[in-house]
C-alpha positions in Angstrom: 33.5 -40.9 -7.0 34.7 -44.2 -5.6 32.8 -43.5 -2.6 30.0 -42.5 -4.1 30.1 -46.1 -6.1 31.5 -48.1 -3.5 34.5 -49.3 -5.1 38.4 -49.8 -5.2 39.3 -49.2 -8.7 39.8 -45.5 -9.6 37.6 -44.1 -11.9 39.2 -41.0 -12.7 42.4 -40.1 -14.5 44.5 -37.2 -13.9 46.7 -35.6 -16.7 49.4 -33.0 -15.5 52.0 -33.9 -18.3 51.5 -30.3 -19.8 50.6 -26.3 -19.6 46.8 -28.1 -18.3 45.4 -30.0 -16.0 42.8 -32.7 -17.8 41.0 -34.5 -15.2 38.5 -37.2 -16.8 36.8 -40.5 -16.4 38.6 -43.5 -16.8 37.1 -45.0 -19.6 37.1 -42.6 -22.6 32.9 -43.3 -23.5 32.1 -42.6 -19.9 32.0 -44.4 -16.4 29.5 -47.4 -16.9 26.7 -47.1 -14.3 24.5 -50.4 -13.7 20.9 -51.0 -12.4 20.7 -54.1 -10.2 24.1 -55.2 -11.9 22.8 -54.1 -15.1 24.9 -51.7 -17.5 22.5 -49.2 -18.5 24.0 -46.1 -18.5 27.2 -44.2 -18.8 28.5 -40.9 -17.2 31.5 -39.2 -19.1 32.8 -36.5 -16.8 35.8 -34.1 -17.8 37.4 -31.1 -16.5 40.2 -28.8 -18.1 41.7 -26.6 -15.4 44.7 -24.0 -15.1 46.2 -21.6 -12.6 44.6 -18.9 -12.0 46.0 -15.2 -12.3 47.5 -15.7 -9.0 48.8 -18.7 -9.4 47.6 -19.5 -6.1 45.0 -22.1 -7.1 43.5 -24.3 -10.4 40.9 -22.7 -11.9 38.3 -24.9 -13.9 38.8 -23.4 -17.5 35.9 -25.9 -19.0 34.4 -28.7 -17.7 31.4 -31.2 -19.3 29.1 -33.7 -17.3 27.6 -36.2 -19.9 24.9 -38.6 -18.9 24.0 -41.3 -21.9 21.8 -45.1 -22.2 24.1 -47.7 -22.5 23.5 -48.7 -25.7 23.2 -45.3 -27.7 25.8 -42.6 -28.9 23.6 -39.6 -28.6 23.5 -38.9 -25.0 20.4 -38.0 -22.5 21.7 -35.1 -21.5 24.8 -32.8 -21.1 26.1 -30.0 -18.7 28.9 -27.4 -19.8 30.8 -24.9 -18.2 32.9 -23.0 -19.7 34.7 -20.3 -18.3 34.8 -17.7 -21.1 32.7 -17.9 -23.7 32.2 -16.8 -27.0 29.4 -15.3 -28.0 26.0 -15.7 -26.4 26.6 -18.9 -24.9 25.8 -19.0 -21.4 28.7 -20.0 -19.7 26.9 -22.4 -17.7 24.0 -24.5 -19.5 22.3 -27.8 -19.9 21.7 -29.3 -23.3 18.7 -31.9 -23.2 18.8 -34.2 -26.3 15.3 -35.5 -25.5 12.5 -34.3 -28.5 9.6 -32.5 -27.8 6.8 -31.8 -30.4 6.1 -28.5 -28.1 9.5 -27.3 -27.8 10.6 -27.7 -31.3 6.8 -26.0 -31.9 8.4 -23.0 -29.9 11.6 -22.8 -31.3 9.7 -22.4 -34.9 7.7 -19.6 -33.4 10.4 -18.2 -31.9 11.2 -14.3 -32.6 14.4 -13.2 -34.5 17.7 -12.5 -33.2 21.1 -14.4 -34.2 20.8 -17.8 -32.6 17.6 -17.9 -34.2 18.8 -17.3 -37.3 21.3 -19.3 -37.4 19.1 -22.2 -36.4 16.4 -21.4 -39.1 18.8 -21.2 -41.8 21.2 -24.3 -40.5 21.0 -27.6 -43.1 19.5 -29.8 -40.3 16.0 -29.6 -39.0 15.5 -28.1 -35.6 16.9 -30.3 -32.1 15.8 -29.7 -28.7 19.7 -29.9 -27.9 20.6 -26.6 -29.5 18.6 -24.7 -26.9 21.3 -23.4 -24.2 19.7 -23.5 -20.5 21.7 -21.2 -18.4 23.0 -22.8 -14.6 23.9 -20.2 -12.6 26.5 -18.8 -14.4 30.4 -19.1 -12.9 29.7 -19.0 -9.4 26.4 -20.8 -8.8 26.4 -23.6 -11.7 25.6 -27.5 -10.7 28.8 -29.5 -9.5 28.9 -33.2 -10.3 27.4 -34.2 -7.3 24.5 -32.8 -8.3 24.3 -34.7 -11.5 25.1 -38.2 -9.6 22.1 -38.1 -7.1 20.1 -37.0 -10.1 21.0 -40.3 -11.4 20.6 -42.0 -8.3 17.1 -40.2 -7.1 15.7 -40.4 -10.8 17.1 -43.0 -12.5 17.9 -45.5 -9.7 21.5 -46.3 -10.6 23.6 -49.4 -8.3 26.0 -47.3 -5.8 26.7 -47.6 -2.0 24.7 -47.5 0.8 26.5 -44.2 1.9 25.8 -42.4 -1.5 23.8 -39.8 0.3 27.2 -38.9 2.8 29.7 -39.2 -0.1 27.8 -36.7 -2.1 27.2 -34.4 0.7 30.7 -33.8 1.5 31.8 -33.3 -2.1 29.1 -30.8 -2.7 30.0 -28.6 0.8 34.1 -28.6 -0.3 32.6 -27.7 -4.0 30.2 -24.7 -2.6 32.6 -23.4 0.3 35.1 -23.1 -2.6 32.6 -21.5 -4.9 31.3 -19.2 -1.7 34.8 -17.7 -1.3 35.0 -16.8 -4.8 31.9 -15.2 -4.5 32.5 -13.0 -1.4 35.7 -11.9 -3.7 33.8 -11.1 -6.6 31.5 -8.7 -4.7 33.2 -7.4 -0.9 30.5 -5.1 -0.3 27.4 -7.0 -0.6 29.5 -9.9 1.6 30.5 -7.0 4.6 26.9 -6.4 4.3 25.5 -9.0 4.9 27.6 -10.2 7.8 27.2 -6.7 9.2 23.5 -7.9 8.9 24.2 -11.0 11.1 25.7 -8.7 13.8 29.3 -9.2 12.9 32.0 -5.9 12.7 34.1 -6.3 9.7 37.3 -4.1 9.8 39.2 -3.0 6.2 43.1 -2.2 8.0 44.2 -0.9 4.3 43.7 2.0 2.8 40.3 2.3 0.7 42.1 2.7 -2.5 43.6 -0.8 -1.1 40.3 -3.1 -1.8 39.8 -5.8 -3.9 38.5 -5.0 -7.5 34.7 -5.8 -7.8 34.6 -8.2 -10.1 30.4 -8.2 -9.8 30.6 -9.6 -13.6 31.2 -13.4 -12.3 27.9 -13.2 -10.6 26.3 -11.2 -13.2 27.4 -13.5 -16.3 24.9 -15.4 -18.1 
């Protein structure tokens, strides 16, 4: 992130102190972002990871990406990740807290299942931000990286004049690691396709050996 901003100060804060590890923006309302000098925006980014079963490696348990205008609570948009959830919650998903006569339209003329319900009979009038827009899921959601040229691409934001590398290299560590979890979620389609690419993959243990397909991390909603 300081690279990406082009400065000294650090402007994220790791918490280890218990059975978590809470990794968050500095500032608790969100890293100020400026436009030629000007604040007029703020990005609250914060993760909430554990060892996984292995205890070979953190595992993100929950994370949220929050972009908000300066001067207002309610914020622009939001991104959530959250590693098991309960009920039909995609696990990955974008909230947008922007109005739109033709979306709220279509949530009114929307057919009946739970969420539905639950909106229709809810005290407060239908919001744009209660729709859930599945990301990809565990494996394939949007990292931060994304979100920050997003803000730099559509919004213009101040950062340095090597934004583009800074972003680049987080994103390749973030989709190598997300890549690796993938092939061990689903061997076979993985030996297939580097069998595909002319390469001879060899399984020295028994067949009874293999890794449990675990295709329900790619599959998830």
């Amino acid at each position: 992130m300081k690279a990406f901003l082009g400065c000294d100060e650090d402007v994220m804060h790791v918490d280890a102190s218990g059975s978590r590890v809470v990794v968050k923006t500095v500032q608790a309302e969100g890293l100020t972002l400026t436009v030629r000098g000007k604040p007029l925006f703020r990005l609250g980014a914060k993760y909430y990871c554990e060892l996984n079963q292995a205890n070979t490696y953190l595992a993100v348990e929950q994370s949220t990406f929050t972009v908000f205008h300066f001067a207002r609570t309610e914020p622009i948009l939001r991104y959530d990740f959250i590693r098991k959830p309960k009920g039909d919650v995609p696990s990955a998903h974008i909230n947008m807290h922007t109005e739109s006569a033709a979306l709220i339209a279509a949530m009114e003329d929307a057919g009946r299942n739970r969420r539905t319900q639950r909106r229709r009979t809810a005290d407060s009038p239908l919001r744009a931000a209660q729709l859930h827009l599945p990301l990809g899921g565990p494996r394939f959601r949007p990292a931060l990286e994304d979100v920050l040229e997003m803000l730099v691409v559509e919004l213009a934001i101040d950062c340095a004049s090597r934004w583009r590398e800074s972003l680049r290299e987080g994103r390749s560590l973030w989709r190598d690691t997300q890549l690796r979890a993938a092939v061990a979620d689903n061997t076979s389609a993985a030996v297939e396709a580097l069998e595909e690419l002319g390469f001879v993959v060899n399984w020295p243990k028994l067949p009874d050996e293999r890794p449990d397909l675990r295709k329900d991390k790619i599959e998830q909603f």
